[in-house]
C-alpha positions in Angstrom: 68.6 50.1 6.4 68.7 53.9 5.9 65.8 53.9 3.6 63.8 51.8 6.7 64.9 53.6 9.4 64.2 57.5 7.3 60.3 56.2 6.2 59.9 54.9 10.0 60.5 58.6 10.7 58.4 60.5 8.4 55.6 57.9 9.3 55.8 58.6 13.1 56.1 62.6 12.1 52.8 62.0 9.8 51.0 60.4 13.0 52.2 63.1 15.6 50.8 65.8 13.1 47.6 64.0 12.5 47.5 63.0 16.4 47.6 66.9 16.4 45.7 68.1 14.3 42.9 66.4 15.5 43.8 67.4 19.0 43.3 71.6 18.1 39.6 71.8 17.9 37.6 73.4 20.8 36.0 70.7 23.0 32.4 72.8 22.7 30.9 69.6 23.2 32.6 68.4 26.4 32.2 72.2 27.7 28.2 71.8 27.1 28.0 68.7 29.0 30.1 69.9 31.7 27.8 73.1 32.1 24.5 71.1 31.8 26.0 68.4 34.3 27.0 71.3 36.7 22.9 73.3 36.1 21.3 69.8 36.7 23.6 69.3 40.1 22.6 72.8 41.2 19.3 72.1 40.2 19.5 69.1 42.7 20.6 71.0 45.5 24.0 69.9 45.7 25.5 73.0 46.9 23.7 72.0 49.8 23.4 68.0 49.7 27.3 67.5 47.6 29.3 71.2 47.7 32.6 69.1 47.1 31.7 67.4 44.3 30.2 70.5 42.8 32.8 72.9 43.6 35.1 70.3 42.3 33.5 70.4 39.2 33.0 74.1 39.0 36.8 73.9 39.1 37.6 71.7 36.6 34.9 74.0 34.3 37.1 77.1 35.2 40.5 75.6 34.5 39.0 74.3 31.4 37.8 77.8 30.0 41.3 78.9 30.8 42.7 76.3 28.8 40.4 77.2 26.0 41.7 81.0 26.0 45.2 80.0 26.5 44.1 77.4 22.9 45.8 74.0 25.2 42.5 72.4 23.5 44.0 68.5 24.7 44.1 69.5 28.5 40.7 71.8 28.5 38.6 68.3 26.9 40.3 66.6 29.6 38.4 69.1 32.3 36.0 69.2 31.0 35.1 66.0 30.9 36.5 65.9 34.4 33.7 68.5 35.1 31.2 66.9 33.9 31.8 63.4 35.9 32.6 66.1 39.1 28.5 67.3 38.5 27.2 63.9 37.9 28.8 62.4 41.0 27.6 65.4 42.5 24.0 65.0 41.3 23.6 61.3 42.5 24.9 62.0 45.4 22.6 64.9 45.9 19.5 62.3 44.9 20.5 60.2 47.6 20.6 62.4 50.2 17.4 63.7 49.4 15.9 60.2 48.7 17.2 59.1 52.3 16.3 62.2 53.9 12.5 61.5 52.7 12.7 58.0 54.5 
C-alpha cells in the first residue's frame, strides 16, 4: 500500500517536471505568427476598417513580450496565440468591410 501510494507520487512528480520542462521554451513561433497576423491586419487597413480587433491584438502581443522578459513562457504562448487570432479576426473583418464598401 505504501510502496503504491510512494511510486504514484514520484510518477505524478515525473509528469509535472516533464509538463514543465516542456513548458520553458520561448514561444518564438507563436510570437512570429502573432506579428505577421498583426502586419497583414495593418496591411488590410484595419486600424481603420477593425481598430478593436487590432488593438486587441496589439495587446495581447505586448503582454506577451512582457511575459517573455519576465521568462512566464506558459502564459506569453497563450497571448500570443491570443494575438494572432485578435489580427486574423481583425483582417477578415477588415476584408469585409472593404469587400462591402466596393458593392
Amino acid at each position: 500500500m505504501i510502496h503504491t501510494r510512494v511510486t504514484t507520487r514520484f510518477l505524478a512528480l515525473l509528469v509535472a517536471v516533464f509538463v514543465t520542462g516542456c513548458a520553458t521554451s520561448p514561444p518564438v513561433q507563436e510570437m512570429s505568427d502573432a506579428r505577421q497576423a498583426i502586419a497583414a491586419a495593418e496591411d488590410a487597413d484595419a486600424l481603420r476598417l477593425s481598430p478593436r480587433s487590432l488593438s486587441e491584438a496589439r495587446r495581447y502581443l505586448d503582454e506577451a513580450e512582457a511575459q517573455i522578459r519576465a521568462r512566464s513562457f506558459g502564459m506569453a504562448r497563450t497571448n500570443a496565440v491570443r494575438a494572432k487570432n485578435s489580427a486574423v479576426d481583425a483582417l477578415q473583418a477588415s476584408q469585409v468591410a472593404s469587400q462591402s464598401a466596393d458593392n
